[in-house]
C-alpha positions as CSV (number, residue, x, y, z in Angstrom):
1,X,4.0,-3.3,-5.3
2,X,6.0,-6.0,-4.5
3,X,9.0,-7.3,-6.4
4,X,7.5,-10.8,-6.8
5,X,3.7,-10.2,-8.0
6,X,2.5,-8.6,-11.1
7,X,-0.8,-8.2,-12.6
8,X,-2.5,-11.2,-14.0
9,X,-5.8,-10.1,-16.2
10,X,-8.2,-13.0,-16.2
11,X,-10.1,-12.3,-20.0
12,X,-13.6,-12.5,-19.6
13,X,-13.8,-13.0,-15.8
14,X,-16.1,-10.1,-15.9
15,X,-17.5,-10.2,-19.6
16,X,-21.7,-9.5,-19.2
17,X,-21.5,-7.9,-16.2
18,X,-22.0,-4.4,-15.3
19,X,-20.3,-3.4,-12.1
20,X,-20.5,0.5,-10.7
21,X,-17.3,1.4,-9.1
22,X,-16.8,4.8,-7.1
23,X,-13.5,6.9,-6.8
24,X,-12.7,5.5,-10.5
25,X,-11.2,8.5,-11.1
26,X,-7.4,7.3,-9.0
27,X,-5.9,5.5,-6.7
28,X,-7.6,2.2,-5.7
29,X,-11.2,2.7,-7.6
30,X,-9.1,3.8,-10.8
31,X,-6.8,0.2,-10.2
32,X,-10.4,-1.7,-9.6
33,X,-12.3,0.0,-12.7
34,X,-9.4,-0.3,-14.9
35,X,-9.2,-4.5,-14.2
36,X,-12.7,-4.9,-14.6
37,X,-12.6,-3.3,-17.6
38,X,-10.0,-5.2,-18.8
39,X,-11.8,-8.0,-17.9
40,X,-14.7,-7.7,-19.7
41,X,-17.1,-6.2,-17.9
42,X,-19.2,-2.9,-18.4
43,X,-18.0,0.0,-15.7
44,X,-20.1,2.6,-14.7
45,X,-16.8,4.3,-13.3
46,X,-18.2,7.4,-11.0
47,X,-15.8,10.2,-9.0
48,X,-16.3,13.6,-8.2
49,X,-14.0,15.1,-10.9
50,X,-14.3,15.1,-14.7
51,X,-10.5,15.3,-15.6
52,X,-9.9,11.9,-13.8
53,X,-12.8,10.4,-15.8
54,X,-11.8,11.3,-18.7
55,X,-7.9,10.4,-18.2
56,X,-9.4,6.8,-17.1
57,X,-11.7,6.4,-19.9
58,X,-8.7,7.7,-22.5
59,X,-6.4,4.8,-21.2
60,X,-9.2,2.1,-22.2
61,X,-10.3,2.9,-25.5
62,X,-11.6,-0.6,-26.3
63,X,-13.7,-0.9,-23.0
64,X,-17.7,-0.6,-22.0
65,X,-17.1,2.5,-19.6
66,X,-19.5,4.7,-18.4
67,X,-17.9,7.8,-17.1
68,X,-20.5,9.7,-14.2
69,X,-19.7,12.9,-12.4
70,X,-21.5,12.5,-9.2
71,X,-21.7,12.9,-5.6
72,X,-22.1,9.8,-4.1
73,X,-24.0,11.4,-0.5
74,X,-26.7,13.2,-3.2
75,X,-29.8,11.2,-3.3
76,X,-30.1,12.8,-7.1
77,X,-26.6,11.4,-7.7
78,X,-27.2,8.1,-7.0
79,X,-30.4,8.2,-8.5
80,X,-28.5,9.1,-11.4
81,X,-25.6,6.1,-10.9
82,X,-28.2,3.6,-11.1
83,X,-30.0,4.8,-13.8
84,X,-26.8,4.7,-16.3
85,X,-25.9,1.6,-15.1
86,X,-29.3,-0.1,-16.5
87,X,-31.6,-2.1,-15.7
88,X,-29.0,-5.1,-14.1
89,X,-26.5,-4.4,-11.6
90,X,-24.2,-7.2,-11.4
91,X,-21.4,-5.4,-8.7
92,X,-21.3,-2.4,-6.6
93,X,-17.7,-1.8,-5.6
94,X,-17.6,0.8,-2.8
95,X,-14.2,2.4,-2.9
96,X,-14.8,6.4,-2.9
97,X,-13.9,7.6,1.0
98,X,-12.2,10.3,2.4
99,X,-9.5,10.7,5.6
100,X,-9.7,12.5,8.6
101,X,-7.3,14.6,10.4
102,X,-6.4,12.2,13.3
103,X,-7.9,14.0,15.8
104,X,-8.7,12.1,18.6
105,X,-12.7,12.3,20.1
106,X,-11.6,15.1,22.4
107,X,-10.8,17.5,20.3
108,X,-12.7,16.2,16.8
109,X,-14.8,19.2,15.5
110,X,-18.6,18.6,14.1
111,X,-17.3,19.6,10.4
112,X,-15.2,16.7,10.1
113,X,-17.1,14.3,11.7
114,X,-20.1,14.9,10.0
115,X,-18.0,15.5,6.4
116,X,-16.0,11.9,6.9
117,X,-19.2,10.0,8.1
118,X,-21.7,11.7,5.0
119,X,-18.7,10.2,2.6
120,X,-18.0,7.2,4.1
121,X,-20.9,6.1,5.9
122,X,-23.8,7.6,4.1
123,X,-22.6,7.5,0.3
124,X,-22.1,3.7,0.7
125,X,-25.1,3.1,2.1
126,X,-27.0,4.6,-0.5
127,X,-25.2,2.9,-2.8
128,X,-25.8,0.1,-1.4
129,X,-29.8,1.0,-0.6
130,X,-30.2,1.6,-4.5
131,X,-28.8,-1.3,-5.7
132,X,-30.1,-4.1,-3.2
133,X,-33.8,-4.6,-4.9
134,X,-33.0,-5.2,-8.2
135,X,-30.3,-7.7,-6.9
136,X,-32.4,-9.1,-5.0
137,X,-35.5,-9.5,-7.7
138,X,-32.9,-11.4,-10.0
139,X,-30.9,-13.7,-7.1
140,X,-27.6,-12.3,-7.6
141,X,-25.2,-9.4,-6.8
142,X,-21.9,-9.0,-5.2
143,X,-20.9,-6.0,-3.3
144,X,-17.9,-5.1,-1.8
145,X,-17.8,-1.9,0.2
146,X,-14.1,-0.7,1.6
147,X,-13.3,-0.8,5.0
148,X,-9.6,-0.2,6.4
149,X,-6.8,-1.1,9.0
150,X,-8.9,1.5,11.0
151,X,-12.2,-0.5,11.0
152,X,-9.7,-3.0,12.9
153,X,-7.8,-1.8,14.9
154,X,-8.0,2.0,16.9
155,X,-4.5,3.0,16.1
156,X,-5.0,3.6,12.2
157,X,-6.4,7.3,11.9
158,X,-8.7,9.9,13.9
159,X,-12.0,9.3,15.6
160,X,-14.1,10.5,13.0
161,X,-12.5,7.9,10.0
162,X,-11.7,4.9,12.7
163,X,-15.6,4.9,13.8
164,X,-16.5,5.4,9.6
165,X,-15.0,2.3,8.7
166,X,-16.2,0.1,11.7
167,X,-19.7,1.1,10.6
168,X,-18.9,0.6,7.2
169,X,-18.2,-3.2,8.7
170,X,-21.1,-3.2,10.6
171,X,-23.0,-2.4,7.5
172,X,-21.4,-5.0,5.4
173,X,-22.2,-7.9,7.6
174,X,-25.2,-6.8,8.6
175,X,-25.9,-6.7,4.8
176,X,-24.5,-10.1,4.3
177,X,-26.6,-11.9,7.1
178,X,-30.0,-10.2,5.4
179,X,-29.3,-11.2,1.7
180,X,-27.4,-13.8,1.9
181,X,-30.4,-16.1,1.5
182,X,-31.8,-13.9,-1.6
183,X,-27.9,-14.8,-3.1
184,X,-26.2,-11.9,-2.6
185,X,-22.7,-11.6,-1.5
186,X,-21.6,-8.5,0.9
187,X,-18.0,-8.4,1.6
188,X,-15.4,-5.6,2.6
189,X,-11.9,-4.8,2.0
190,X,-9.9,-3.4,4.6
191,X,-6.5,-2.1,3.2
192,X,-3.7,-1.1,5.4
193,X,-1.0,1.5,3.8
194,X,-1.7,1.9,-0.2
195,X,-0.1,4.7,-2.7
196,X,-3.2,6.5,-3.2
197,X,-4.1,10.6,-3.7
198,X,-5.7,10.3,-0.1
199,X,-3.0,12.1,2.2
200,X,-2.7,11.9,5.8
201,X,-3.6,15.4,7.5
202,X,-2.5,16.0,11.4
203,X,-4.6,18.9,13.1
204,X,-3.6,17.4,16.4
205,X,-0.4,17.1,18.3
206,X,-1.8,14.4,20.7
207,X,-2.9,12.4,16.9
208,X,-0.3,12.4,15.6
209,X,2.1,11.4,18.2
210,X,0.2,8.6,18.6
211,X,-1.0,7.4,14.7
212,X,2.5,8.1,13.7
213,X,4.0,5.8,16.2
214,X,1.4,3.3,15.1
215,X,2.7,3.4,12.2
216,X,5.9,1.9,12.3
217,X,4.2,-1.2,12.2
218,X,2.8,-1.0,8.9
219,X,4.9,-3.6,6.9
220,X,5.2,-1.8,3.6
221,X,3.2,0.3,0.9
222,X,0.8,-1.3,-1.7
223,X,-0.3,0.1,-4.6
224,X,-3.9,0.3,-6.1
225,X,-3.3,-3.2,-8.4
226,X,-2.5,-5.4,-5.1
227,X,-5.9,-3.5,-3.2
228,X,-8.0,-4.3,-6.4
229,X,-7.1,-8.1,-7.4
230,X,-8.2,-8.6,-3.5
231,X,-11.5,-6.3,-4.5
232,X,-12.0,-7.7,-8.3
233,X,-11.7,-11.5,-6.3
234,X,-14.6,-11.1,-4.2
235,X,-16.8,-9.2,-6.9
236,X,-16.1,-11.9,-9.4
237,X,-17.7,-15.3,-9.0
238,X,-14.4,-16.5,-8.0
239,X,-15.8,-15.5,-4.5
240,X,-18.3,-17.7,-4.8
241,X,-18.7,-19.1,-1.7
242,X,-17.8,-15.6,0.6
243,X,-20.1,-13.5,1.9
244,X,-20.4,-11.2,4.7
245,X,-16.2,-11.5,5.6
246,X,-13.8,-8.3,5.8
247,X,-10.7,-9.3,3.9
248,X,-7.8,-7.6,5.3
249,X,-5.2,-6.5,2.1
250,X,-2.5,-5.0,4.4
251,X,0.8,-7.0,3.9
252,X,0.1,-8.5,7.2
253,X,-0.1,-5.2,9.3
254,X,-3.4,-6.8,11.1
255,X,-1.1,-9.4,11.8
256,X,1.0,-7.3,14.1
């Protein structure tokens, strides 16, 4: 985090709306959840382990949380999500994803292809797919789905992640362009270098010569509470008049 910025809680930027938010359990869905929470609003915090859960839902004693085990790529899961969220979705904040292991096309294997799109690709999509009517039948909704360095440039990360996140892109503004008119708001996040439990594996020499030279660019590490105020803005009505823009929260890395 930088030496000049701290938190600033807006009370009740978020107070009557329920917003589902996935990977609640750490990093930059915990630092998402926990501000809307602290906002005001009702969380129907989801991630794939119970401990984080309930370590999240400890620290806010005082605040509307649902706390969901679930596999976001399970059509039962979601199925699930959406149910304990109620009848009115307000926000869908997309944040669960997983790395690759910078292996570049030619020597990318099926499992991880397939394992880093089902995550990244699918889950948000269902997500997304679940959500859309009833936001639709009232007017309203704002999603923001999370993108990354690597949905803008091809230096960030392996085949498999770096082709995720541009479809995750393609899927927000395709999203946007669609809805917009039935007021919906479809945005993306695309974070450059952030202290999260998501770790960098290299199962290829040629990858990681290369990433790793790449990344000497990267101006600095964020943490989780920079990545959500950029998140928590274009959920909130504060984002009122964006929709279907990837908002890159990287220190100025796409700058480079």
């Amino acid at each position: 985090m930088t030496d000049t910025w701290s938190e600033r809680i807006d009370e009740g930027r978020f107070r009557g709306k329920t917003v589902i938010v996935t990977g609640a359990g750490s990093g930059i869905g915990r630092a998402t959840a926990s501000r809307i929470a602290r906002e005001g609003g009702r969380v129907v915090a989801v991630d794939v382990s119970q401990d984080r859960l309930d370590d999240f839902s400890a620290a806010h004693p005082d605040a509307e949380i649902v706390a969901l085990v679930a596999d976001i790529t399970d059509d039962a899961a979601v199925t699930r999500i959406v149910e304990a969220a109620g009848p009115v979705v307000d926000g869908l904040a997309n944040i669960a994803g997983i790395m690759d292991d910078m292996t570049p096309v030619g020597e990318v294997t099926d499992a991880v292809w397939q394992r880093v799109f089902r995550v990244n690709v699918d889950g948000t999509m269902k997500l997304m797919r679940a959500v859309v009517p009833g936001m639709v039948a009232r007017g309203a909704g704002s999603i923001v789905n999370t993108a990354s360095e690597a949905a803008l440039r091809g230096s960030a990360a392996g085949a498999a992640y770096t082709a995720s996140k541009h479809a995750v892109v393609g899927l927000t503004k395709s999203t946007a362009f669609m809805y917009g008119p039935s007021g919906l708001r479809v945005n993306a996040v695309a974070p450059g270098a952030t202290a999260t439990n998501i770790e960098a594996s290299f199962a290829s020499p040629l990858g990681a010569e290369r990433v790793q030279r790449a990344m000497a660019l990267v101006p600095g590490l964020a943490q989780p509470e920079e990545l959500a105020a950029s998140i928590t803005f274009l959920l909130s009505d504060d984002g009122v008049n964006v929709n279907g823009v990837v908002l890159a929260s990287d220190g100025g890395w796409s700058a480079a």
